[in-house]
C-alpha positions in Angstrom: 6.0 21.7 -4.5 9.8 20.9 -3.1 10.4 17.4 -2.3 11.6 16.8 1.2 15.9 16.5 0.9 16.2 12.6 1.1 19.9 13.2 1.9 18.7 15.3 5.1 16.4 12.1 5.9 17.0 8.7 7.5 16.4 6.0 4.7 14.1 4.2 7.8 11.6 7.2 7.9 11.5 6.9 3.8 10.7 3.4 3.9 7.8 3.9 6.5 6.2 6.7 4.4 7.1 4.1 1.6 4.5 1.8 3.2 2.2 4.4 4.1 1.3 6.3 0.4 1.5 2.2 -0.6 -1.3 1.3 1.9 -2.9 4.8 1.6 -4.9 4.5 -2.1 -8.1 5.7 -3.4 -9.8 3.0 -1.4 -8.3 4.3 2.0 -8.9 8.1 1.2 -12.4 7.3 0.2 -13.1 4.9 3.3 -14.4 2.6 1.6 -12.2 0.3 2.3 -12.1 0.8 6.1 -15.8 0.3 6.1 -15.9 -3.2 4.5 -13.1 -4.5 6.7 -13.4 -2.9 10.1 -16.4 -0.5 10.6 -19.3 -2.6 9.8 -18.1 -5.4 12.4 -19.1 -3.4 15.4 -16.8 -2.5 18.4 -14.1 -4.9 17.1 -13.3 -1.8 15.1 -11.7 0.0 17.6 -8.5 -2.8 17.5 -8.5 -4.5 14.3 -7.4 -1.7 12.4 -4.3 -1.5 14.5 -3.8 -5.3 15.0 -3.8 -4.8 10.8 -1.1 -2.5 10.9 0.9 -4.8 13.5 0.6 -7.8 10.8 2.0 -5.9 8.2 4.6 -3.8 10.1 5.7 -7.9 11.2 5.6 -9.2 8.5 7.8 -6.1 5.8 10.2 -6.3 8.8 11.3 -9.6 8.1 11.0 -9.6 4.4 13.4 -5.9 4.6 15.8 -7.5 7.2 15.7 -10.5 4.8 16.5 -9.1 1.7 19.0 -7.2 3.2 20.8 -10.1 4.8 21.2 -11.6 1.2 21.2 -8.3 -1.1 18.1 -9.4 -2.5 16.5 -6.2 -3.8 14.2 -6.5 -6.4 11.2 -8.9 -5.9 12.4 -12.0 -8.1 16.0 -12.3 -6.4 14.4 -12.0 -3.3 11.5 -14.5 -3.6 13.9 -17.4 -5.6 15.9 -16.9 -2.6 13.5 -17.2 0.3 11.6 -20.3 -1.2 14.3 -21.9 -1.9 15.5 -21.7 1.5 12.1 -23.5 2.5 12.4 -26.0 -0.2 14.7 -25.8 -3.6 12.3 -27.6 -5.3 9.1 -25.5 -4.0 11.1 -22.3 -5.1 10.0 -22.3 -8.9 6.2 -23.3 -7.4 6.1 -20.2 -4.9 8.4 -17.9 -6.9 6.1 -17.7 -9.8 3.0 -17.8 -7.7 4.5 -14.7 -6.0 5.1 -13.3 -9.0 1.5 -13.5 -10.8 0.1 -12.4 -7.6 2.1 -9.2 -7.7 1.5 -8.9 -11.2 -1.8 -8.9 -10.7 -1.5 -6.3 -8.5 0.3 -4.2 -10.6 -2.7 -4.4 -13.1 -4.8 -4.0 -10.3 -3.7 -1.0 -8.1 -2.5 1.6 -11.1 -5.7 0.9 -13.2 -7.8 1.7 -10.2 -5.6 4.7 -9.5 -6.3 5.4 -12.9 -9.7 5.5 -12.7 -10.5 6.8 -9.4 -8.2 9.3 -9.1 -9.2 10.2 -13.2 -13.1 10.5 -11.8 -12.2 12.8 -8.6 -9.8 15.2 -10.9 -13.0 15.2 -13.3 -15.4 15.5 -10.3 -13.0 18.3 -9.0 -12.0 20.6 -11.9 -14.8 19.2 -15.0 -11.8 18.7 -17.0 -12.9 15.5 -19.5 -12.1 12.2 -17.7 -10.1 10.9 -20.6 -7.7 13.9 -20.0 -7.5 13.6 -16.0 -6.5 10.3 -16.3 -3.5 10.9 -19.2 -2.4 13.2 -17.1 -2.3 11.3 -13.5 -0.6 8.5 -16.2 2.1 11.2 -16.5 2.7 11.9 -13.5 3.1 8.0 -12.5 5.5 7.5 -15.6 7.8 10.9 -14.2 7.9 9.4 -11.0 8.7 6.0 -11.6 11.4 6.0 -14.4 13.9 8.4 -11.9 14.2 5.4 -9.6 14.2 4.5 -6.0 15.2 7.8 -4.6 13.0 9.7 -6.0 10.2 7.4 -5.0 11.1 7.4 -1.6 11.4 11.1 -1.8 8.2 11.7 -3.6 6.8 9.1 -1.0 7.7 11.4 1.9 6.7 14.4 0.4 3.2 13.2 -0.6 2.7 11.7 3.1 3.2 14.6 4.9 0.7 16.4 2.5 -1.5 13.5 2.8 -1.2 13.1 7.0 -1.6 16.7 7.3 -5.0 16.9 4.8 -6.5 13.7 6.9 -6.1 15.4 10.0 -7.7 18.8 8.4 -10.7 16.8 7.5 -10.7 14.4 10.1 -9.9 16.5 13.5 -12.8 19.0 13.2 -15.4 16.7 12.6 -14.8 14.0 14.9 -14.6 17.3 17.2 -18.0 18.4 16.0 -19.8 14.8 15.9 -17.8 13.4 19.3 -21.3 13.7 20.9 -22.8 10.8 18.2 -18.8 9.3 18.0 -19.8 8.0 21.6 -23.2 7.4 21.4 -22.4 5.0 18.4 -19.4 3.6 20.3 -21.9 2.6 23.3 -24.7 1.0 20.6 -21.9 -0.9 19.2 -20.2 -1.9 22.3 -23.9 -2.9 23.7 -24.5 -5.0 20.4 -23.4 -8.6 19.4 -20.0 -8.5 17.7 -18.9 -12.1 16.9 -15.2 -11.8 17.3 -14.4 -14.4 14.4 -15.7 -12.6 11.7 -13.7 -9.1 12.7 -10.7 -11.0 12.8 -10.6 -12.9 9.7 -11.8 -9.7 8.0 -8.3 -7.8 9.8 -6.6 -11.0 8.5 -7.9 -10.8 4.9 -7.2 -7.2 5.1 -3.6 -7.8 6.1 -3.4 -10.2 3.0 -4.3 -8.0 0.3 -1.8 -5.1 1.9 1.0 -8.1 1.8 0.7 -9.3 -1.6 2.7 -5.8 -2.9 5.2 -6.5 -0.3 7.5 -7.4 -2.7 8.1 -3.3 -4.6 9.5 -2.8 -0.4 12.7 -5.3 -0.9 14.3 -2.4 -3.4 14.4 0.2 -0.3 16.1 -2.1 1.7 19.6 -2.1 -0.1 20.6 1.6 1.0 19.8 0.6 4.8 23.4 0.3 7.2 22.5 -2.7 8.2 19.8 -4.9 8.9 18.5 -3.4 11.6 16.9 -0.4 9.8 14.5 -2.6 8.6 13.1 -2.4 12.2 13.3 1.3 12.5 11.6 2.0 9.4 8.9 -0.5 10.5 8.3 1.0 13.9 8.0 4.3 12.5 5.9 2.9 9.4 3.5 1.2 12.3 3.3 4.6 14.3 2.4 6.6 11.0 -0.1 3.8 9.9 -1.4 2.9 12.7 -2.3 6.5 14.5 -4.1 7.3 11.1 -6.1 4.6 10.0 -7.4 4.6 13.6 -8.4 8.2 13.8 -10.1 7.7 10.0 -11.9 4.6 11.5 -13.3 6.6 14.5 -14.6 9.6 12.2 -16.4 7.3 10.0 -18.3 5.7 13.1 -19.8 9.1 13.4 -22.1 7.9 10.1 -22.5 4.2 11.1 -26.2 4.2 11.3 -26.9 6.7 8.4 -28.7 4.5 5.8 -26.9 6.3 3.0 -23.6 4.3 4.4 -24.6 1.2 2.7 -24.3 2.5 -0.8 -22.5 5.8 0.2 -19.3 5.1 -3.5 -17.6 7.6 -0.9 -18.1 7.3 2.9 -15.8 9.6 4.0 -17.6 12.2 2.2 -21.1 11.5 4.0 -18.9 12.0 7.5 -18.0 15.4 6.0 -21.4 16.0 4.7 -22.7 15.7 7.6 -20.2 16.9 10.0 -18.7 20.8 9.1 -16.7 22.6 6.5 -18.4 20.4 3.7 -17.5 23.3 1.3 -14.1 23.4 2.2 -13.1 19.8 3.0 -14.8 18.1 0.0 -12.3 19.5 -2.4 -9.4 18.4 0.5 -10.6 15.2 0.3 -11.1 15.1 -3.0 -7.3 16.0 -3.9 -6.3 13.4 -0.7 -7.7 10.6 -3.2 -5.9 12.0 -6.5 -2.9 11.8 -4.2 -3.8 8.3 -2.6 -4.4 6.7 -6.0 -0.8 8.2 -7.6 1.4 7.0 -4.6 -0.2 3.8 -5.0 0.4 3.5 -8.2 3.9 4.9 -8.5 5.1 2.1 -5.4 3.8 -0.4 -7.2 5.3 0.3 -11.3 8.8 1.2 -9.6 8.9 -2.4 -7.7 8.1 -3.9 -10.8 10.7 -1.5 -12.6 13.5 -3.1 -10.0 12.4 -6.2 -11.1 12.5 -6.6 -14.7 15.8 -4.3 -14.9 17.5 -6.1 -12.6 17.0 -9.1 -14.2 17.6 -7.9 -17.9 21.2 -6.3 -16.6 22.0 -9.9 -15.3 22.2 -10.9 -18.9 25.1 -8.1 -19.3 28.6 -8.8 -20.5 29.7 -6.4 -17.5 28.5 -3.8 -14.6 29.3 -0.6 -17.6 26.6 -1.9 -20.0 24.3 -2.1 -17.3 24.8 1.4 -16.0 24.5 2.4 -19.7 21.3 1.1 -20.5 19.6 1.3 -17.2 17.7 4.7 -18.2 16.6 3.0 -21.3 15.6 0.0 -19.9 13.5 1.9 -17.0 11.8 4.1 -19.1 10.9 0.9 -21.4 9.3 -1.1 -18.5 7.3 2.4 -16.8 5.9 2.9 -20.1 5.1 -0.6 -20.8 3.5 -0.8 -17.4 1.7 2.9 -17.5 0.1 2.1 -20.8 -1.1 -1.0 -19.6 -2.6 -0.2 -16.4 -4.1 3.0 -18.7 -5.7 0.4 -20.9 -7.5 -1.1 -18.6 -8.9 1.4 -17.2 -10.2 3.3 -20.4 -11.5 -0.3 -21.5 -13.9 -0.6 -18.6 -12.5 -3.8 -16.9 -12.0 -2.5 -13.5 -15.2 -3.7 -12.7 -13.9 -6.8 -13.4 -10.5 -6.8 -12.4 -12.2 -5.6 -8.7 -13.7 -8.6 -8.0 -10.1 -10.1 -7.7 -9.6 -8.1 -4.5 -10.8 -10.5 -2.4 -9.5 -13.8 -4.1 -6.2 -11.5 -3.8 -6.6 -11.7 0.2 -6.9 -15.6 0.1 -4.2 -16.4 -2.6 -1.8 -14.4 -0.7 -2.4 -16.3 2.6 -1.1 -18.9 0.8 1.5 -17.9 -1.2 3.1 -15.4 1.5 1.8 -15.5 4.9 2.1 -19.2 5.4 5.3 -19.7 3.8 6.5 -16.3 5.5 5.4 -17.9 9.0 7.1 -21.1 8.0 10.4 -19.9 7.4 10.5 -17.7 10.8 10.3 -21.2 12.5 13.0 -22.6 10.3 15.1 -20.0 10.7 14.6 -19.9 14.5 15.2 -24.1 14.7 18.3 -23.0 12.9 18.2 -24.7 9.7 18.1 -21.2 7.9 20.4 -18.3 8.2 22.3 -20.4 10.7 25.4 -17.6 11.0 22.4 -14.5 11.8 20.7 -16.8 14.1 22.0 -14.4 17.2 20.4 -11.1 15.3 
């Protein structure tokens, strides 16, 4: 499979597919994700999907045109810098709370890759799971130790596979079931929706996506100028926004088939029950491998930026840097692979699951609110004075 030229393609369009194959994990492709926060809350589910998308589009766009305001492109330079512009001595407070929430995630997100995409490649091909997940590990620890470009690259590439699989197993059956699509759409529409619980769920939903906000900052330093950070954020909201919307839709076709309650898959019961199951279960199948490695690969090369950043600032000059940079990034991929790899051979996912929704709240706190904050400082004024006009 080529990868799509990155030096034929704006670095804005990288950044949104960036954020897409980010967003777009196991949990996406499987739809269960986008049952617990916006299907089961009736006809509210026909705008907070895309209200989501708005949040986080928002939101990267000021942490991109932040970070490259003040060449702050790894995580940890970025967050030191941004807190301490709130307050110097809530920096160390918010930095490291930023930075055990990504961590976190970074356990988090790969081990889950790990494991669901390790089950759907042993699902798909029989191959034992133990294998099927050494070898998605490989393919996360190739990607991530050739850097930024290539993640961008490998992000676009796998985006365009993945957009054009969702709409070959999306299109034909929400054709096929449009007849129950609208029936369902009029029940729901007809039934009591309280608006506050459909929102905070879009909120919480928001949250989790914005606690790995951070592994963005890196893609911001090849940008022109600041203003990419809008362009790749548009296009990222389009992308996002036209595709968790049309997934949300198909799976409304299924909305009142009992099996949805317990369905580990529910995009599969739409295609079970809508046409070209034989076909489109292995499509879907491979959509999740894919969904669960991007994930993955965003999240191990922002902690990769990072770490290396950090251990080059302790450098007698710029040439030992360059020197050891290889070294250094295949150190942390590997540290970070076999980690995430342990934890999911050792059964904790379970475990570590549960976190997903403390993630939501802790990141309300530690990004959101402060994020929110520092807008209205910055607007007063009394930060980033001299871009105040931008």
């Amino acid at each position: 499979m080529a990868m799509i030229n990155k030096n034929k393609m704006p670095i804005a369009i990288g950044v949104a597919f960036v954020w897409f194959t980010t967003q777009f994990g196991g949990g996406f492709a499987s739809g269960a994700q986008l049952y617990v926060y916006f299907v089961k809350f009736g006809i509210w589910t026909l705008i907070t999907p895309i209200i989501a998308q708005a949040i986080g589009a928002f939101f990267q766009w000021y942490g991109l045109r932040y970070a490259k305001r003040h060449n702050t492109y790894d995580y940890r330079s970025f967050t030191d810098r941004f807190y301490g512009d709130l307050d110097e001595k809530a920096r160390p407070i918010f930095s490291n709370l930023y930075e055990l929430v990504y961590l976190f995630t970074i356990c988090l997100a790969p081990s889950v890759a790990f494991a669901t995409g390790g089950a759907t490649l042993h699902t798909l091909t029989g191959i034992p799971y133990i294998l099927c997940t050494v070898f998605i590990g490989l393919i996360i620890f190739v990607l991530t130790i050739f850097g930024t470009d290539l993640v961008r690259a490998a992000a676009s590439t796998v985006s365009v596979i993945i957009i054009a699989g969702l709409l070959l197993v999306y299109v034909p059956n929400i054709v096929a079931q449009w007849g129950t699509i609208s029936a369902n759409i009029g029940q729901m529409a007809a039934s009591p929706a309280p608006v506050g619980p459909a929102m905070w769920k879009c909120l919480l939903y928001s949250a989790f996506q914005l606690a790995s906000i951070g592994l963005l900052m890196q893609h911001a330093e090849p940008f022109k100028d600041e203003h990419e950070a809008k362009k790749s954020m548009l296009y990222g909201f389009v992308v996002n926004a036209v595709i968790i919307f049309m997934c949300t839709i198909g799976l409304i076709a299924v909305i009142h088939n009992p099996d949805l309650k317990t369905a580990q898959v529910p995009t599969l019961l739409m295609v079970t029950t809508g046409v070209g199951a034989s076909i489109l279960t292995p499509i879907i199948s491979i959509l999740i491998v894919l969904g669960s490695v991007s994930t993955a690969v965003n999240m191990i090369a922002g902690v990769i930026a990072r770490f290396v950043n950090s251990w080059n600032k302790k450098d007698a000059s710029p040439d030992e840097s360059k020197q050891k940079l290889k070294k250094r990034t295949v150190t942390i991929a590997l540290l970070f692979t076999l980690l995430t790899f342990a934890i999911a051979q050792f059964g904790l996912i379970p475990l570590v699951s549960t976190g997903y929704g403390y993630l939501g709240y802790l990141t309300i706190f530690v990004v959101l609110i402060p994020f929110i904050v520092h807008m209205f400082m910055t607007k007063s004024g009394k930060i980033d004075a001299e871009f105040k006009k931008n």
